[in-house]
Residue frames relative to the residue before (quaternion, step in Angstrom):
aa qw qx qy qz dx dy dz
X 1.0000 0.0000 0.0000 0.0000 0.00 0.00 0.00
X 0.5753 -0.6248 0.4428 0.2875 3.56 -0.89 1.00
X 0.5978 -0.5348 0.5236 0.2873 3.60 -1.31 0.07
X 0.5272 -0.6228 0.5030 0.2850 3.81 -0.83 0.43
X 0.3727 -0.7358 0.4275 0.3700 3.88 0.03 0.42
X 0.3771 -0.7258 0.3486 0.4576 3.60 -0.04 -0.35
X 0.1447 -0.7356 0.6612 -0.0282 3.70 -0.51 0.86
X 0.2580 -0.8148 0.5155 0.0610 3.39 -0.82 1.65
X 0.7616 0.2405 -0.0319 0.6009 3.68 -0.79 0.39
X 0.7459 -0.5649 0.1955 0.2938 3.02 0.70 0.78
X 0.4039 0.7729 -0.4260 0.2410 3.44 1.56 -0.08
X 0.4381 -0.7192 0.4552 0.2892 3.30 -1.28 0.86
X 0.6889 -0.4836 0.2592 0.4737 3.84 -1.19 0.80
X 0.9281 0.1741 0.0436 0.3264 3.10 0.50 -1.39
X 0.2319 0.8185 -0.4020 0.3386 3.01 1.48 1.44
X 0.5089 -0.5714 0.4458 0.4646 3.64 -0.74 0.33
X 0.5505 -0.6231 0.5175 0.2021 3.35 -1.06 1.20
X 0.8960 -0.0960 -0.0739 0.4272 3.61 -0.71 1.31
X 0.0067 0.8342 -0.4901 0.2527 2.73 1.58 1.13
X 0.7331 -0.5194 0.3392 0.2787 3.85 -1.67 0.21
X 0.5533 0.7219 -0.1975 0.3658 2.89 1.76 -1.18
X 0.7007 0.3918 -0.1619 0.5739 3.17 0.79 -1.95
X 0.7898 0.4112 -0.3192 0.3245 3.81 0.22 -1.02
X 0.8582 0.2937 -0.0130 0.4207 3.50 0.79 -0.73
X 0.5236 0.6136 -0.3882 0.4456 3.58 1.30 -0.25
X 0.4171 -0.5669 0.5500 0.4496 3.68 -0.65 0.58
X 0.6901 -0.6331 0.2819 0.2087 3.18 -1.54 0.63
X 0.5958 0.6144 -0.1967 0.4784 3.05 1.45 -0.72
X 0.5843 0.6553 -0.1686 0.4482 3.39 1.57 -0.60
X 0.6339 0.4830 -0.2519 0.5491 3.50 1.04 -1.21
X 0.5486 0.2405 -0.7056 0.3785 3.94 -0.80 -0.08
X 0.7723 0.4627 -0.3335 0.2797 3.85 0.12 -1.16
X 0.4815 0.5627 -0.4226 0.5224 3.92 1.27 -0.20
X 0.7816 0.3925 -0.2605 0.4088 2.83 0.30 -1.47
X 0.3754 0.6630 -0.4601 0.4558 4.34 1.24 0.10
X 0.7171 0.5809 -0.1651 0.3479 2.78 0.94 -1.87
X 0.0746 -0.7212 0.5718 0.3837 3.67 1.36 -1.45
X 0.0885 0.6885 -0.6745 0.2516 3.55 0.59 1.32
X 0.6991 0.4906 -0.3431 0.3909 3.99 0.87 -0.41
X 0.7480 0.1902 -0.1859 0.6081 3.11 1.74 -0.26
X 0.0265 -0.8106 0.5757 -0.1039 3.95 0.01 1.27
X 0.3928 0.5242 -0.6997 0.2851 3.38 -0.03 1.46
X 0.3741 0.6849 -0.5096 0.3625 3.59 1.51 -0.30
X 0.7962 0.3640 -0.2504 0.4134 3.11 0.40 -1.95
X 0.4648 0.7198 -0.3934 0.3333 3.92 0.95 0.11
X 0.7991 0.3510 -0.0109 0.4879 2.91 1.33 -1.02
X 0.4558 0.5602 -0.3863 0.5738 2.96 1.50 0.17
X 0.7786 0.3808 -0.1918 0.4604 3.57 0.55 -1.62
X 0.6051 0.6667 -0.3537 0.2537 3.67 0.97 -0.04
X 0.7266 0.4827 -0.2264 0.4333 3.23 1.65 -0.70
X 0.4819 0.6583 -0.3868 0.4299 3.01 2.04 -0.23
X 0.6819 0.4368 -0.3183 0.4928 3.65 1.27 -0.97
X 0.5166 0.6436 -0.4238 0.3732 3.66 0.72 0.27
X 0.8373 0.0510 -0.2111 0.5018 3.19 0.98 -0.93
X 0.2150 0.7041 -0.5140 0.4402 3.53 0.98 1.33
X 0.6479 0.5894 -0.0923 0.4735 2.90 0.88 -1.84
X 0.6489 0.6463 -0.0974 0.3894 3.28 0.30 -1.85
X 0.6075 0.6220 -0.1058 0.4826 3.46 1.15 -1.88
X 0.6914 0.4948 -0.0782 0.5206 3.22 0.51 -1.52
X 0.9031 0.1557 -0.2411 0.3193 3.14 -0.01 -0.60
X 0.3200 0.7597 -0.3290 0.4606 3.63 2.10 0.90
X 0.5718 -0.5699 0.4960 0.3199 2.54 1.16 -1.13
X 0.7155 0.4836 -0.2405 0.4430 2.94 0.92 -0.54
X 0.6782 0.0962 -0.1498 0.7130 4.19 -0.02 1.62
X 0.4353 -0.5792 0.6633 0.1874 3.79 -0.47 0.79
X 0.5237 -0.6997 0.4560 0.1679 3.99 -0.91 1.38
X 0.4810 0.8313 -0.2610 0.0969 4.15 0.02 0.25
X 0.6593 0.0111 0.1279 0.7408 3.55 0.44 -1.45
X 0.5029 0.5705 -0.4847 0.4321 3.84 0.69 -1.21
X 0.8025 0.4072 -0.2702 0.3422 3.12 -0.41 -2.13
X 0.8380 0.2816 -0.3257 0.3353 3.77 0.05 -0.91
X 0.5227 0.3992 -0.6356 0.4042 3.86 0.75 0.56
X 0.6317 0.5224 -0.4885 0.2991 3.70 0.71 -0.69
X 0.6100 0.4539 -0.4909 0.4253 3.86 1.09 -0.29
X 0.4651 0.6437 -0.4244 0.4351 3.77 1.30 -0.86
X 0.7679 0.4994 -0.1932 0.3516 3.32 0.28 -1.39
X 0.5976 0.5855 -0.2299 0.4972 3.12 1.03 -1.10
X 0.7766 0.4173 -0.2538 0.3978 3.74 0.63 -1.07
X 0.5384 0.6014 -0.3474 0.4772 3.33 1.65 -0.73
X 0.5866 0.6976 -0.1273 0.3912 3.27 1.02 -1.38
X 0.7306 0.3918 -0.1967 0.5235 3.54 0.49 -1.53
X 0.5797 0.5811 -0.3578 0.4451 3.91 1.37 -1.19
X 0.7520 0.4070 -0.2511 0.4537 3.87 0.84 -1.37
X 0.7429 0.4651 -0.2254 0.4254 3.78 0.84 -0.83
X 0.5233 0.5174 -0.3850 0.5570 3.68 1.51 -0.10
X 0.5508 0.6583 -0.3650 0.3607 3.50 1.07 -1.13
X 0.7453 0.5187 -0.1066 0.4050 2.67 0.60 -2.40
X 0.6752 0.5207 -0.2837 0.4388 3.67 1.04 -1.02
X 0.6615 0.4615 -0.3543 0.4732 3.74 0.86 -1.12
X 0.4419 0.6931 -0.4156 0.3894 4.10 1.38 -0.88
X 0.9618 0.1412 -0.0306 0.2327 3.11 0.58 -1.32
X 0.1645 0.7176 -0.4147 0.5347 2.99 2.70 1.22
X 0.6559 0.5886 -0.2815 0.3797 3.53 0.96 -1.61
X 0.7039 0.5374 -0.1870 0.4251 3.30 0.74 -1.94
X 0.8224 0.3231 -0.2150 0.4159 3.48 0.62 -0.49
X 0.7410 0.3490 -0.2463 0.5180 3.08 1.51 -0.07
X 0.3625 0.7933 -0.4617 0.1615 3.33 1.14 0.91
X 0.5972 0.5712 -0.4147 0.3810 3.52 1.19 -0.10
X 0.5747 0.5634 -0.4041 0.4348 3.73 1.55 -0.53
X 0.6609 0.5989 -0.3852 0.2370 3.43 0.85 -1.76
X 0.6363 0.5858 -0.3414 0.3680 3.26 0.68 -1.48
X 0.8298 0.2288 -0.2499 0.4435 3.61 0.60 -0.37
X 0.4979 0.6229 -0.3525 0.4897 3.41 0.82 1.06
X 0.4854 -0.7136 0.3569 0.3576 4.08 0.36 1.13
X 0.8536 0.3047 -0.2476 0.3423 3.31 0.62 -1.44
X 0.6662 0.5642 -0.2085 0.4409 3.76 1.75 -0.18
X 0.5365 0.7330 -0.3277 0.2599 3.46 1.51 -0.22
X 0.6216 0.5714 -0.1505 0.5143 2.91 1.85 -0.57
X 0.4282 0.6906 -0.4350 0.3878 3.63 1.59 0.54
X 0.7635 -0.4395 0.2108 0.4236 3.40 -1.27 0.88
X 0.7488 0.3535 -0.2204 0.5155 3.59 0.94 -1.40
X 0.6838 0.2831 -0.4852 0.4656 3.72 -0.01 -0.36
X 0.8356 0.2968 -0.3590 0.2912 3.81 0.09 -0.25
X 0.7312 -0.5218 0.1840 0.3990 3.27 1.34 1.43
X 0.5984 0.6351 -0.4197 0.2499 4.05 1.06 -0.23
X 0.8450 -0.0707 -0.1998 0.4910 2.90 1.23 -0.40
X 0.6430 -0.4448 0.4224 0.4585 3.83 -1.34 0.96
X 0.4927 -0.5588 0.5649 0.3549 3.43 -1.72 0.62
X 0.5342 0.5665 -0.4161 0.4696 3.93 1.28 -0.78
X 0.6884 0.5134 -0.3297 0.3921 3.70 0.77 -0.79
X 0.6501 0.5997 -0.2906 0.3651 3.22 1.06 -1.50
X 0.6177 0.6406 -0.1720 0.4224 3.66 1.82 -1.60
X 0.6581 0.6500 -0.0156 0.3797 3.17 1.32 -0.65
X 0.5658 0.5073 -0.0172 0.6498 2.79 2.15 -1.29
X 0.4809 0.7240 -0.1510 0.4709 3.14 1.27 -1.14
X 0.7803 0.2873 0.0469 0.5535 3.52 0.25 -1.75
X 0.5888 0.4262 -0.4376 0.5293 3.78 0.87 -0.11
X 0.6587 0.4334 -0.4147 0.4541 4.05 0.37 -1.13
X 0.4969 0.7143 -0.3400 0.3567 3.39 1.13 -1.63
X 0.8183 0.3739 -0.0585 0.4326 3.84 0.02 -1.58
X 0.6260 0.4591 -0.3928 0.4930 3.88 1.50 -0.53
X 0.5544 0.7271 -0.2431 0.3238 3.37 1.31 -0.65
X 0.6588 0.6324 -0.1364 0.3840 2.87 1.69 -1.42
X 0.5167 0.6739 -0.1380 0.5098 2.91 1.74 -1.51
X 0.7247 0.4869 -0.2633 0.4103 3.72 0.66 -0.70
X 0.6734 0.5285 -0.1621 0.4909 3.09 1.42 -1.61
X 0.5234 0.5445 -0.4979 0.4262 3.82 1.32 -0.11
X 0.7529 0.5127 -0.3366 0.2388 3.35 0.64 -0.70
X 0.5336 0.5955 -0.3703 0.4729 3.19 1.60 0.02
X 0.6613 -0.4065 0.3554 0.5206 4.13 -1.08 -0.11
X 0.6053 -0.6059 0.3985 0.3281 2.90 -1.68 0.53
X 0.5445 0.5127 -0.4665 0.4722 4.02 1.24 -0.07
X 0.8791 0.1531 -0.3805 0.2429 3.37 0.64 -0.55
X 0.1940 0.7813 -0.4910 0.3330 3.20 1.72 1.02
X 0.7988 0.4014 -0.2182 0.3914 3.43 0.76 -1.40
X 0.6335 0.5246 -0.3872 0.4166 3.39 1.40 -0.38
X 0.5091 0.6568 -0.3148 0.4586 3.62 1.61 -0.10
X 0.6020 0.4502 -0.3430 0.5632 3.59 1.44 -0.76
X 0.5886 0.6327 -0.3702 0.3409 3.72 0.89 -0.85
X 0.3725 0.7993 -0.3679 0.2951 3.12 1.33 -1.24
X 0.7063 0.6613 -0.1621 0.1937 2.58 0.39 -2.37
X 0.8298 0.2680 -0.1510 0.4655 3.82 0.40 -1.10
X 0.6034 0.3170 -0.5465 0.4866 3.42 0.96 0.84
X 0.4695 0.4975 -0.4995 0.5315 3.99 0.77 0.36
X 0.5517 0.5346 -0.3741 0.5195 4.15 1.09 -0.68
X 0.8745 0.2277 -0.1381 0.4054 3.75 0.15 -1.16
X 0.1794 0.8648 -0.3178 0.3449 3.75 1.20 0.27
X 0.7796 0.3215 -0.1340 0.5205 3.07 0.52 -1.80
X 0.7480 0.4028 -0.2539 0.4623 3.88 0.96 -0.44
X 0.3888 0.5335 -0.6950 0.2851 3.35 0.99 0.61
X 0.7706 0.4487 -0.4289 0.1444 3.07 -0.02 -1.22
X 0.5542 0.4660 -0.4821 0.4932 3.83 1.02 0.23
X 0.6775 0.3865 -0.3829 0.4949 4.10 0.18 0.19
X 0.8669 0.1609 -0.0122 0.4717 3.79 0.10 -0.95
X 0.4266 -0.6465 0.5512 0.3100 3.90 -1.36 0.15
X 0.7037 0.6098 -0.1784 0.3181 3.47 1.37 0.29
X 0.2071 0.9160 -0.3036 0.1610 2.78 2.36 0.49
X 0.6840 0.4844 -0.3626 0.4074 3.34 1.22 -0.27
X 0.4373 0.6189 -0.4975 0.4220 3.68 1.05 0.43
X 0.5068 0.5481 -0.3885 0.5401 3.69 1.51 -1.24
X 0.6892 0.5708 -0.3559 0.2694 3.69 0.28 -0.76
X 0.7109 0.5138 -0.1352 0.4608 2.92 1.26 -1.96
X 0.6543 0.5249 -0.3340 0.4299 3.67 1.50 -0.43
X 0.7070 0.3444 -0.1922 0.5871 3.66 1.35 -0.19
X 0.6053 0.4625 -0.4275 0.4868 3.54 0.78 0.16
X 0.7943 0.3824 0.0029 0.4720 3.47 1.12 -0.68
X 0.4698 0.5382 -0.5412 0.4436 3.19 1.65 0.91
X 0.4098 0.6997 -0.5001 0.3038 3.57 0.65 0.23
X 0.6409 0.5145 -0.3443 0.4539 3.39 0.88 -0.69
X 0.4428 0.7668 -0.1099 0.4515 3.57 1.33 -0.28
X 0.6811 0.5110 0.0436 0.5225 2.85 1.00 -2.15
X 0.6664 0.5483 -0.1579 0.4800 3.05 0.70 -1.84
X 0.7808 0.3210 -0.3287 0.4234 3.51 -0.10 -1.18
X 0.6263 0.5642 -0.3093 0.4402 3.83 0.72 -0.96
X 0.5067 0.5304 -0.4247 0.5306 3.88 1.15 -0.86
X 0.8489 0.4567 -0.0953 0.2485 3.29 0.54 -1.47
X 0.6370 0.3982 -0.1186 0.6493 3.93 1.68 -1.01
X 0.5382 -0.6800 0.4434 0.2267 3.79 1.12 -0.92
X 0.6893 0.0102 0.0077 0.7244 3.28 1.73 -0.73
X 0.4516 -0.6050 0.5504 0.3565 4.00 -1.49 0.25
X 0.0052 0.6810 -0.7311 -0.0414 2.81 -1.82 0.64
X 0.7996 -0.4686 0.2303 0.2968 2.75 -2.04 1.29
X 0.5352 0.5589 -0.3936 0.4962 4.24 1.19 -0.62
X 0.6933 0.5258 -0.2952 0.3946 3.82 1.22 -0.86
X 0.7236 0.4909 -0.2108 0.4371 3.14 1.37 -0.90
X 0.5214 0.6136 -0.3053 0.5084 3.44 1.64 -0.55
X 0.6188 0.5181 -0.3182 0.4974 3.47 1.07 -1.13
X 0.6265 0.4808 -0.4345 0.4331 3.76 0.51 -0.71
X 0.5630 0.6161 -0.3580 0.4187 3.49 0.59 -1.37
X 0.7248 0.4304 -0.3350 0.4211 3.53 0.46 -1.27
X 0.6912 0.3384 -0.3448 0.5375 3.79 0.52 -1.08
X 0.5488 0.4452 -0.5782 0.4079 4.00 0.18 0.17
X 0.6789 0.5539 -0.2903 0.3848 3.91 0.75 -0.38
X 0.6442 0.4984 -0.1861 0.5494 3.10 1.46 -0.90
X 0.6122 0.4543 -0.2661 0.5899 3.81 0.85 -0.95
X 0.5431 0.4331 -0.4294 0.5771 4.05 0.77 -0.24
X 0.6383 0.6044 -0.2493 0.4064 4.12 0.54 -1.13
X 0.7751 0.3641 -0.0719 0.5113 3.58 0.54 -1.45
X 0.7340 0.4908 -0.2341 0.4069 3.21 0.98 -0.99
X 0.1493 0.8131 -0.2653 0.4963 3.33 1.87 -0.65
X 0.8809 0.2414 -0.0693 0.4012 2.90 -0.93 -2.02
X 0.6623 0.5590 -0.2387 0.4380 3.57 0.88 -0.89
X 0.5332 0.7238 -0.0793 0.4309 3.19 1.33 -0.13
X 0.5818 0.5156 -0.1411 0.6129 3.31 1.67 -1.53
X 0.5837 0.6425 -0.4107 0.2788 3.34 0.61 -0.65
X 0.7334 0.3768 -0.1575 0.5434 3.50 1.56 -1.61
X 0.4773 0.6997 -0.5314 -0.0164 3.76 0.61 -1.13
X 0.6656 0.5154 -0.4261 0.3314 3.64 0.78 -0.93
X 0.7589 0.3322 -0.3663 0.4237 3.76 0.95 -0.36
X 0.1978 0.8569 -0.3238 0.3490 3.01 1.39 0.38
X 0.7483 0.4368 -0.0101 0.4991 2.68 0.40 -2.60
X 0.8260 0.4111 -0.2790 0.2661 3.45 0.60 -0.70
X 0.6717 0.4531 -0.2788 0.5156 3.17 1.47 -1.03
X 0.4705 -0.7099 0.3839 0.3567 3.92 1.49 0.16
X 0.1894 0.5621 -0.6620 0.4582 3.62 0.73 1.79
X 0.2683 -0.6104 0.7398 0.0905 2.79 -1.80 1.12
X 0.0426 -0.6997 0.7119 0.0431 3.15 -2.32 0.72
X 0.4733 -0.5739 0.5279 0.4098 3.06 -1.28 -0.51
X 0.6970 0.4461 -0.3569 0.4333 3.29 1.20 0.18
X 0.2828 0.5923 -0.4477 0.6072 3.18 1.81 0.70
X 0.7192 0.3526 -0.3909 0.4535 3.75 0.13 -1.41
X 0.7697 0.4780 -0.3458 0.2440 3.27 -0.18 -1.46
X 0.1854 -0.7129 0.6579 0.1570 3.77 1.07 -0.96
X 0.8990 -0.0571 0.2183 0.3754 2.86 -2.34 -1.03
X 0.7206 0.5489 -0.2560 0.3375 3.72 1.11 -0.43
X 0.2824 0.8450 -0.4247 0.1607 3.25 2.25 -0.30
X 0.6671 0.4926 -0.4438 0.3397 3.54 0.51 -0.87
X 0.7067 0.5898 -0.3405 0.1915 3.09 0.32 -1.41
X 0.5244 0.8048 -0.1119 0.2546 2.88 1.50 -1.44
X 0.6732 0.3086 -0.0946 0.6653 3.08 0.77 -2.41
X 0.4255 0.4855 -0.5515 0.5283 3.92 0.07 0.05
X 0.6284 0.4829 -0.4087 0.4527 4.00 0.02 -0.74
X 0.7734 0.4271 -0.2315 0.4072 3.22 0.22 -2.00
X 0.6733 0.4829 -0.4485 0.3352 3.92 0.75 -1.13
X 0.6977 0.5670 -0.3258 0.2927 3.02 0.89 -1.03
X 0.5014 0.5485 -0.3435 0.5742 3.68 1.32 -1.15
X 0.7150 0.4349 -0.3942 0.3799 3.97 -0.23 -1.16
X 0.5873 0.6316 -0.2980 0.4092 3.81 0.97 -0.93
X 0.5889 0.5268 -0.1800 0.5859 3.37 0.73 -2.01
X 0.6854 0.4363 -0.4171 0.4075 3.94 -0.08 -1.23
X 0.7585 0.5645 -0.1678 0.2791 3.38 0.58 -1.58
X 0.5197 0.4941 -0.3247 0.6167 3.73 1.38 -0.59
X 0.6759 0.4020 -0.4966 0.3674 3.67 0.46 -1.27
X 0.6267 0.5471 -0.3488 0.4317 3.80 0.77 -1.15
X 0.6277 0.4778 -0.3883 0.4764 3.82 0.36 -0.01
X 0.7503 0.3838 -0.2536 0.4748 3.31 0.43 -1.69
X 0.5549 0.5854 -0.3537 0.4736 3.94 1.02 -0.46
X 0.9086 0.2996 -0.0746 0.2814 3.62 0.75 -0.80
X 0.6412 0.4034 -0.1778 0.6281 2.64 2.55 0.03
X 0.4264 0.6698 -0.4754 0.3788 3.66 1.12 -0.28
X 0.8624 0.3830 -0.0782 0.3217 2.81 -0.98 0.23
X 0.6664 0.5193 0.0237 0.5344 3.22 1.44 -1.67
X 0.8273 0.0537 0.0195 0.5589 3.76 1.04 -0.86
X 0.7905 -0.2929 0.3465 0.4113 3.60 -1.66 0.28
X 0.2609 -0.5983 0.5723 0.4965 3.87 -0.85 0.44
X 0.4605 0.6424 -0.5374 0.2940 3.96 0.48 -0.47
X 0.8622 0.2658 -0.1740 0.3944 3.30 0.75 -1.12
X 0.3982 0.5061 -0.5138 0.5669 3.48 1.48 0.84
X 0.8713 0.1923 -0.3829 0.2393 3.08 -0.24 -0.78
X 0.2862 0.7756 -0.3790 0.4157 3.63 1.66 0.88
X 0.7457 0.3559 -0.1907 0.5300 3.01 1.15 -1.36
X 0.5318 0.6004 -0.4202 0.4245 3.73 1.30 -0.20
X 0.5861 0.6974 -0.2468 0.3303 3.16 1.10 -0.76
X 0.5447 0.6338 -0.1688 0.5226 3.08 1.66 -1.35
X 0.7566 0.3498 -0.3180 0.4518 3.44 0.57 -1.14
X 0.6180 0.6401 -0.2899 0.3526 3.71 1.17 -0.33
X 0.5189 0.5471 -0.3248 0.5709 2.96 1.53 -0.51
X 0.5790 0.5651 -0.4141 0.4171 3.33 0.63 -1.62
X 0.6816 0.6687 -0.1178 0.2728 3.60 0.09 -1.33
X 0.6002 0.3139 -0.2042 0.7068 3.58 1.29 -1.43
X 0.7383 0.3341 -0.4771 0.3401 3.81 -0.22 -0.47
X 0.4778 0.5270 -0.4450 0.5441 4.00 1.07 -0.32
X 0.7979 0.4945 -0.2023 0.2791 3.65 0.69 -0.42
X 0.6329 0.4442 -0.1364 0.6192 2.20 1.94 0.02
X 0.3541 0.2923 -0.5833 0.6701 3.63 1.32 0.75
X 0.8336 0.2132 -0.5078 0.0430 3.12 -0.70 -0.36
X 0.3465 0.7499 -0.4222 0.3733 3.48 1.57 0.33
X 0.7057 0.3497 -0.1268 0.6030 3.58 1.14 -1.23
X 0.5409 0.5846 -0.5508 0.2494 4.32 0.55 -0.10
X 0.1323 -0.6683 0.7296 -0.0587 3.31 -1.06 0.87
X 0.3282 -0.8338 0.4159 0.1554 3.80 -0.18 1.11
X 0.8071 0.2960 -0.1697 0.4818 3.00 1.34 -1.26
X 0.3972 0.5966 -0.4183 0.5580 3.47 0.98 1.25
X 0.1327 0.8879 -0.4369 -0.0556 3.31 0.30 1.06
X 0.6016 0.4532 -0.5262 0.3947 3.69 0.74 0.80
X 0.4236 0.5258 -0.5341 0.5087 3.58 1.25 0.49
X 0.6837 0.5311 -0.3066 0.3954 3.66 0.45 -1.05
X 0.5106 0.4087 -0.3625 0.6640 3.75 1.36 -0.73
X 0.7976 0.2954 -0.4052 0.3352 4.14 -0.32 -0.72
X 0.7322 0.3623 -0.4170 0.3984 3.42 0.80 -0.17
X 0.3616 0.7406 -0.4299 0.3687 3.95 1.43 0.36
X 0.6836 0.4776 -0.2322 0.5008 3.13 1.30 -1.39
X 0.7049 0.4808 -0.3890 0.3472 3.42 0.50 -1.18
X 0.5289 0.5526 -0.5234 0.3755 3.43 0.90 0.70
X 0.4656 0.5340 -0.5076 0.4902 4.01 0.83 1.07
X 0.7378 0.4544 -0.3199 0.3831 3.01 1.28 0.04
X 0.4183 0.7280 -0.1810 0.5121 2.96 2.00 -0.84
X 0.6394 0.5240 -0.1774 0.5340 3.68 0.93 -1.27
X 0.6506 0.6624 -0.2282 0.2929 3.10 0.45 -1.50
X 0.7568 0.5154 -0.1516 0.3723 3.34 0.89 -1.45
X 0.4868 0.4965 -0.4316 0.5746 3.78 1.18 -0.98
X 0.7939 0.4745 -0.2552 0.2817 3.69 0.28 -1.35
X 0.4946 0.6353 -0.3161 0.5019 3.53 1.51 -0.62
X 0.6879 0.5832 -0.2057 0.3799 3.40 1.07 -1.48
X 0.7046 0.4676 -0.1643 0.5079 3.21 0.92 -1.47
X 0.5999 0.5035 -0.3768 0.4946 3.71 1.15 -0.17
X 0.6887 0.3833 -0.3176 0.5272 3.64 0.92 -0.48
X 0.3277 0.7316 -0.4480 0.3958 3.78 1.08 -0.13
X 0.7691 0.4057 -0.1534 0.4694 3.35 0.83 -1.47
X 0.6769 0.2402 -0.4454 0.5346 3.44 0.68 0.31
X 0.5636 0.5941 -0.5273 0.2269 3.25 0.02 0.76
């Protein structure tokens, strides 16, 4: 098993270097930011992206007329994705403090390296947990209750990876009910373009996450964690090349389902456009992945806020067409 890198002052291995957290949070503040992975906020990217998909998405169907509504739900959504990633990573940590500690790139987390009590960590947990809640009242009452639903796939997450090699579907099913949320906050009820859209970010969050993955497998293998980057092995490429290709395909159907008919072709084939982009830049990690290279596998993990970004960039210019 590798050595721990050395992270002064408590910094976490795999935090963005001179990040806000470490440089500028009052001290007393960081073990619990750093719970949060406020030092590292592509999580909360990827959470809050699928919510603006099917906000977005919504809006431009047709479905709720695009205006004050739409931009608190993206407000909301970003506040949201910041408190419920928190609240969600609070309680990945808490339950997985007997593995981290024996894992190079996780030993240095608040709870295995002693900053912060697991009673504290529970606490922290149940405070982001309850501001969140507060936000989600303001939204309807369908997508209020699908926001509480949320809840028990952010509960059973942290124990796939001790039962199955597919823990990163559990992910892709709670990182990527927002899009869900979102559209229901926004139309009042789901539709089949909302559910297609999830499908698509469960394929993608299986892709990225993947790669993010390689980084640990060897302590993985030993301390008995499952991945998919355990299952897949030597075959990793072939694989995410499946998923990009499914998450793409999913993602057009979820456009052309929610905008035919419903909007300008200008602004379909705008929002197709989005998903094409989306597509070439997924095609690109996988042109450049190298598995056993694990700070490429961490830079091309992130570059998936940009990836996201684009379907969502698209679907924002949709509306001015």
């Amino acid at each position: 098993m590798t050595e721990s890198p050395q992270t002064p002052e408590g910094q976490v291995a795999d935090s963005v270097k001179g990040n806000w957290v470490d440089s500028l949070a009052p001290p007393a503040t960081r073990p619990f930011l750093r719970l949060s992975r406020a030092d590292r906020p592509i999580g909360t990217w990827l959470v809050l992206l699928p919510c603006w998909w099917g906000a977005l998405l919504a809006a431009a169907s047709g479905h709720g007329a695009p205006g004050w509504h739409t931009a608190w739900i993206v407000l909301a959504c970003g506040i949201g994705a910041i408190l419920m990633r928190g609240a969600g990573c609070t309680w990945n940590d808490f339950t997985d403090r007997d593995f981290d500690d024996k894992v190079a790139r996780t030993r240095s987390r608040p709870i295995p390296s002693g900053q912060v009590s697991a009673r504290g960590a529970l606490a922290w947990m149940v405070a982001q947990s309850l501001i969140a809640f507060g936000i989600l009242l303001t939204f309807n009452n369908a997508a209020i209750a699908l926001g509480v639903a949320s809840l028990g796939l952010v509960a059973i997450y942290p124990f796939a990876k001790r039962f199955t090699y597919w823990p990163q579907i559990f992910l892709g099913l709670a990182f990527n009910w927002g899009a869900l949320l979102a559209w229901t906050a926004h139309s009042g009820s789901l539709h089949w373009a909302a559910v297609v859209l999830y499908l698509s970010g469960i394929a993608w969050t299986v892709f990225y996450d993947t790669i993010y993955a390689h980084q640990d497998k060897e302590d993985d293998a030993l301390i008995g964690v499952k991945s998919t980057a355990l299952l897949f092995g030597e075959n990793t490429r072939a694989w995410l090349r499946g998923f990009m290709v499914a998450s793409v395909l999913l993602m057009m159907l979820a456009v052309v389902l929610a905008m035919a008919g419903n909007a300008s072709l200008p602004a379909l084939v705008l929002a197709l456009m989005g998903v094409w982009a989306f597509g070439w830049h997924l095609a690109w990690q996988l042109s450049r992945l190298d598995t056993e290279d694990s700070d490429h596998c961490l830079y091309l993990f992130r570059s998936n806020r940009n990836a996201g970004l684009l379907p969502a960039l698209f679907l924002a210019g949709s509306l001015l067409v």
